[in-house]
Structures are given as structure tokens and as C-alpha cells.
C-alpha positions in Angstrom: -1.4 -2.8 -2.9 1.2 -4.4 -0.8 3.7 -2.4 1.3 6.7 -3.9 -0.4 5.2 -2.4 -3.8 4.7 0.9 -2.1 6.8 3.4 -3.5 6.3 5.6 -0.8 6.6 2.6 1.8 10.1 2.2 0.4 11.2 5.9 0.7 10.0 5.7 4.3 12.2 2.5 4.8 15.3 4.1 2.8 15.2 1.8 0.3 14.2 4.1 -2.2 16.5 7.5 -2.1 14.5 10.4 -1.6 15.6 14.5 -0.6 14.1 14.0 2.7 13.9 17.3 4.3 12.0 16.4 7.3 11.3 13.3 9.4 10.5 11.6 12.9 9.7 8.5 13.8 5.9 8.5 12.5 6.3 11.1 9.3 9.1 11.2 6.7 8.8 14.4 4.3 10.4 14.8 0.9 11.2 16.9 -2.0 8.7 16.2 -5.2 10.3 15.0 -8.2 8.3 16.8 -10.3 7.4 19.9 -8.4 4.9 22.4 -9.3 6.2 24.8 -7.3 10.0 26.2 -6.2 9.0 24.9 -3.2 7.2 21.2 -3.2 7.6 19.0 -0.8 5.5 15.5 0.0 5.0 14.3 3.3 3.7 10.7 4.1 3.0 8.8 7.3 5.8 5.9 7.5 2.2 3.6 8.1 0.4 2.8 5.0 -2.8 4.1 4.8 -3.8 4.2 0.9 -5.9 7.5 1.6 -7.3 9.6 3.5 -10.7 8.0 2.4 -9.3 4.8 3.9 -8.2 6.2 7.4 -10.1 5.4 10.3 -11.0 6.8 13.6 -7.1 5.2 15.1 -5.8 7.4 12.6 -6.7 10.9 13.7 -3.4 11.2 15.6 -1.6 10.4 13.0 -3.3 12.5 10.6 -2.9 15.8 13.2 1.2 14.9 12.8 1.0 14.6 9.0 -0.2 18.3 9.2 2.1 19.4 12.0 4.7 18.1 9.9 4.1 20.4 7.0 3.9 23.2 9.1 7.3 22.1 10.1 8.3 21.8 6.4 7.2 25.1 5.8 9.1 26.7 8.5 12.0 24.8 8.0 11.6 25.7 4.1 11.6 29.5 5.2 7.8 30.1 3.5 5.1 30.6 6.2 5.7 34.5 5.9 5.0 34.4 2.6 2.3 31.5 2.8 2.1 27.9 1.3 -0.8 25.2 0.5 -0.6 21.8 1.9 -2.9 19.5 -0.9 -4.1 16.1 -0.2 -5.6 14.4 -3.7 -7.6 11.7 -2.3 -9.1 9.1 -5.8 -9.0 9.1 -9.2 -10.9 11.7 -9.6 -8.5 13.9 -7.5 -5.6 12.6 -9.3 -4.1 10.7 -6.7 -1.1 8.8 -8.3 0.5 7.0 -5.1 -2.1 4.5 -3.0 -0.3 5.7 0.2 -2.0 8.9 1.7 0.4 12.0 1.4 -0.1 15.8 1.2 1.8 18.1 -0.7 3.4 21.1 0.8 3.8 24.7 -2.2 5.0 27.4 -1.7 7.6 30.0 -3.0 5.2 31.5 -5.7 1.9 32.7 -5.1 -0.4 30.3 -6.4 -3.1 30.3 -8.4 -6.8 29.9 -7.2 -8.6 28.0 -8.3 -6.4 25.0 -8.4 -8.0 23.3 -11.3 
């Protein structure tokens, strides 16, 4: 997939609108629109990588401020007290339904176990 047909790409450019709730200048983080949760939010490197199965060794920075963002999120959010999961679907098997690796951020329930 090419950038320009990346969806998530696009919200990271602005040309998509998105309820961004966090970003800087290598992570852009956005509200789900379909949450699962009163709290989900997706956050996505502004590089394309299509998944974590596809990152590589130059990516381990990046991947350490993907999860630094959602702790950020989740602060920001107001749910670390009461706790949150950050998910990352990686394949078809996983359900992963945008080539462009991102991790989900829920919280604001308590959530099941297992996930499913």
C-alpha cells in the first residue's frame, strides 16, 4: 500500500480530519470512530510502517515513543488511576484493519479478559 492510500498517513498529514487528542512531531493520536470503549483512542507513528511485524531494528525508537505516547494519552485522558490497555493487532488473524501499525489505547470501563 502506498502512503497516499493510507488512511492513517492522511490523518497524520491533516488531510483526513481526525479528533486528535495528542501529537508531536513523530506520533499523532486520535479518537476511534468506532470505539469499544468510553475511552478509545488510536495512536500511529506519522512514518508508515504497515505493522509491527514489518518494523525493523531502526524502528525501536520509534516504537518506545508510540508507547510513551499512550501513556501520555492516558494521562491526558484522566484513566491511568483507574487503568487502561494499549492493543496492537498485528495480521489478519489479529484483525488488523489499517496496513499502518497503530495501538489502541481503552479505558474508562473495566475490561473484560480475555479479549477474545
Amino acid at each position: 500500500m502506498a502512503e497516499h492510500d493510507c488512511i492513517f498517513c492522511r490523518i497524520a498529514k491533516e488531510e483526513v480530519p481526525a479528533d486528535i487528542v495528542h501529537e508531536n512531531e513523530q506520533i499523532v493520536a486520535f479518537r476511534d470512530i468506532n470505539p469499544q470503549a468510553p475511552v478509545h483512542v488510536v495512536v500511529i507513528p506519522r512514518k508508515h510502517i504497515a505493522s509491527l511485524a514489518a518494523s525493523s531494528a531502526d524502528d525501536v525508537a520509534l516504537l518506545g515513543e508510540i508507547l510513551k505516547a499512550a501513556k501520555e494519552v492516558a494521562e491526558k485522558l484522566d484513566i491511568q488511576a483507574s487503568g487502561y490497555r494499549v492493543v496492537n493487532n498485528c495480521g489478519p488473524d489479529a484483525q488488523q484493519s489499517v496496513q499502518h501499525i497503530h495501538f489502541h489505547v481503552l479505558g474508562g470501563r473495566r475490561l473484560g479478559w480475555p479479549p477474545g
